[in-house]
GUMILO-880246 format. One line per field, with one value per residue (C-alpha): residue number from 1; residue in three letters; z, x, y negated. Coordinates in steps of 0.2 Angstrom, whole numbers, always signed. Layout:
<recs>
i: (NUM|...)
aa: (ALA|...)
Z: (Z|...)
X: (X|...)
Y: (Y|...)
</recs>
This chain:
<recs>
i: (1|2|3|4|5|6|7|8|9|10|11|12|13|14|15|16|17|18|19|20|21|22|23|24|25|26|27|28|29|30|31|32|33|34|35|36|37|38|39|40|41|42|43|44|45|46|47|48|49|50|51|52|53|54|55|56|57|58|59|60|61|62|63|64|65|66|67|68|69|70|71|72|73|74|75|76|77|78|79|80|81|82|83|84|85|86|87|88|89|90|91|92|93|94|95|96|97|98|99|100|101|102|103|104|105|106|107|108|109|110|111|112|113|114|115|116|117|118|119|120|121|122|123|124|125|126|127|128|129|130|131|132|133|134|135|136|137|138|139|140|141|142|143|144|145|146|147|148)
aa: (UNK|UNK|UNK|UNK|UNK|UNK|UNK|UNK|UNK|UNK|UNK|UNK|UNK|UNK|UNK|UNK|UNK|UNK|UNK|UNK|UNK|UNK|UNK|UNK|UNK|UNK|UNK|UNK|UNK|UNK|UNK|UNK|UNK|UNK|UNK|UNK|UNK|UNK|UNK|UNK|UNK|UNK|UNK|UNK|UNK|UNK|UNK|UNK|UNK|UNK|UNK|UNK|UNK|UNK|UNK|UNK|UNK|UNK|UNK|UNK|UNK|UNK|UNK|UNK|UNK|UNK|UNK|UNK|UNK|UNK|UNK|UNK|UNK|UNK|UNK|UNK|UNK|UNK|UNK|UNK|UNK|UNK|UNK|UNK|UNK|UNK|UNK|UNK|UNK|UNK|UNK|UNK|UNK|UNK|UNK|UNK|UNK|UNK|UNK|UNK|UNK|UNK|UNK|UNK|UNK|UNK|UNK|UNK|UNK|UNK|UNK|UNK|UNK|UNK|UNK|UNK|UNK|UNK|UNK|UNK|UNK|UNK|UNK|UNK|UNK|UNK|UNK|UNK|UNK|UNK|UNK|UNK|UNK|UNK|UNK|UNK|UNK|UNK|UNK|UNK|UNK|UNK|UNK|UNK|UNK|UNK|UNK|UNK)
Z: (+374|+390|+389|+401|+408|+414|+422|+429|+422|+422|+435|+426|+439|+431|+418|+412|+396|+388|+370|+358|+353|+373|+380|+399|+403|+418|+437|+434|+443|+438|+447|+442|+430|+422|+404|+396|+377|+361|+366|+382|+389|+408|+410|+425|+420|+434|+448|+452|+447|+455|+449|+459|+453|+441|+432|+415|+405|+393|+374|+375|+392|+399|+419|+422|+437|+443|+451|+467|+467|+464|+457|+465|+456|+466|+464|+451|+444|+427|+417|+402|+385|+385|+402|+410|+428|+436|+451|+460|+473|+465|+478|+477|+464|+456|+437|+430|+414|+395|+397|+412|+419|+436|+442|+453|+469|+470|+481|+475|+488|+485|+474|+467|+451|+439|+426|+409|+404|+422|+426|+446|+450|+458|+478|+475|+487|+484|+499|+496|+486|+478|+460|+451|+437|+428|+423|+436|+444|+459|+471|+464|+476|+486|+475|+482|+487|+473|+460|+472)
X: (+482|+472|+464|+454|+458|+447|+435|+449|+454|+471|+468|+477|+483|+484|+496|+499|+506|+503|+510|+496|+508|+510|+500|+493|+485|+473|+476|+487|+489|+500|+504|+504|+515|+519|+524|+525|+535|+529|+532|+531|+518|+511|+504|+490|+483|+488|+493|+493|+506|+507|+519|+520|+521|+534|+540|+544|+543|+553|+553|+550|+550|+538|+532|+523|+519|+518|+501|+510|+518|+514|+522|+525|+538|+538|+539|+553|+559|+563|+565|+578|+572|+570|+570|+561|+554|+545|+536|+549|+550|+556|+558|+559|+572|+578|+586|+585|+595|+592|+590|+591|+582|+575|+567|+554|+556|+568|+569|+578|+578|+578|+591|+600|+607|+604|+617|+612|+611|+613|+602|+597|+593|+575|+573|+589|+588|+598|+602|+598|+611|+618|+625|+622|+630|+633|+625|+623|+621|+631|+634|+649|+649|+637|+633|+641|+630|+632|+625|+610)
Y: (-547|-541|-526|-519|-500|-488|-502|-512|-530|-539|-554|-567|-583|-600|-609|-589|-588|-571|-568|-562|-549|-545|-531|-532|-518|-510|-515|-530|-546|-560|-574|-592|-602|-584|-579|-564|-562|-552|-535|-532|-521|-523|-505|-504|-488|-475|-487|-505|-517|-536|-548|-563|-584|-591|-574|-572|-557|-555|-549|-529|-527|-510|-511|-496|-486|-467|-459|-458|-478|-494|-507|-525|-541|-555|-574|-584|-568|-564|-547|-548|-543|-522|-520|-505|-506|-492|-489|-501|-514|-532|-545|-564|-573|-559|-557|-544|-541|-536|-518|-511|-498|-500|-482|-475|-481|-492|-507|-523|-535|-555|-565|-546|-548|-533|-535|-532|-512|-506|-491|-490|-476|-468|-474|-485|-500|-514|-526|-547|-555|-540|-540|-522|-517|-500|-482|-479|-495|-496|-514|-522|-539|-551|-566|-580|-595|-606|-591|-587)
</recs>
């Protein structure tokens, strides 16, 4: 469902799939050829989120912002089921998995790995090709080229 937030709209690209039990909220855009699963909630209602082409949104998933900091997801990433993402940076080909928890002002770079249940912590920044894992998530190896 797309709900409008204090006179702002969800811009919505084209080929978007957006569950009717999905919530997209306030000062959202979304890419093209996106989807977003039953549950999740896109929450534009303090500061802007953009999530970029070809991501998918998975079941439960909450992107939300903080007054201070916005959020930005870029193109073919995905977001496992109950994932968190807050006021973070996403780049380009990223996964990440079911559960994690991605804090204020953290910056993933393109093609990390978030492994499932890892917890990055606030202005983390994760260099390209990184797989993350752990509570709290630390860099356990570069991803080799054939897992990128």
């Amino acid at each position: 469902m797309i709900r409008s937030h204090k006179g702002k709209t969800p811009k919505i690209g084209r080929n978007v799939y957006i569950d009717p039990m999905a919530l997209v909220i306030g000062d959202v855009t979304l890419g093209d050829d996106c989807s977003v699963w039953p549950g999740a909630v896109i929450r534009g209602d303090v500061n802007t989120i953009v999530i970029g082409n070809r991501c998918n949104i998975q079941d439960n998933v909450v992107i939300h912002t903080s007054h201070s900091v916005p959020c930005s997801i870029g193109n073919n990433v995905t977001i496992g089921h109950l994932a968190h993402v807050h006021s973070a940076t996403i780049g380009n080909g990223v996964m990440v998995g079911s559960r994690s928890v991605v804090l204020d002002e953290c910056v993933i770079e393109d093609t990390c790995l978030i492994g499932a249940g890892a917890l990055v912590s606030p202005r983390s920044k994760i260099p390209s090709n990184s797989m993350v894992l752990g509570m709290p998530a630390v860099i356990k190896r570069e991803l080799k080229e054939n897992e990128v």
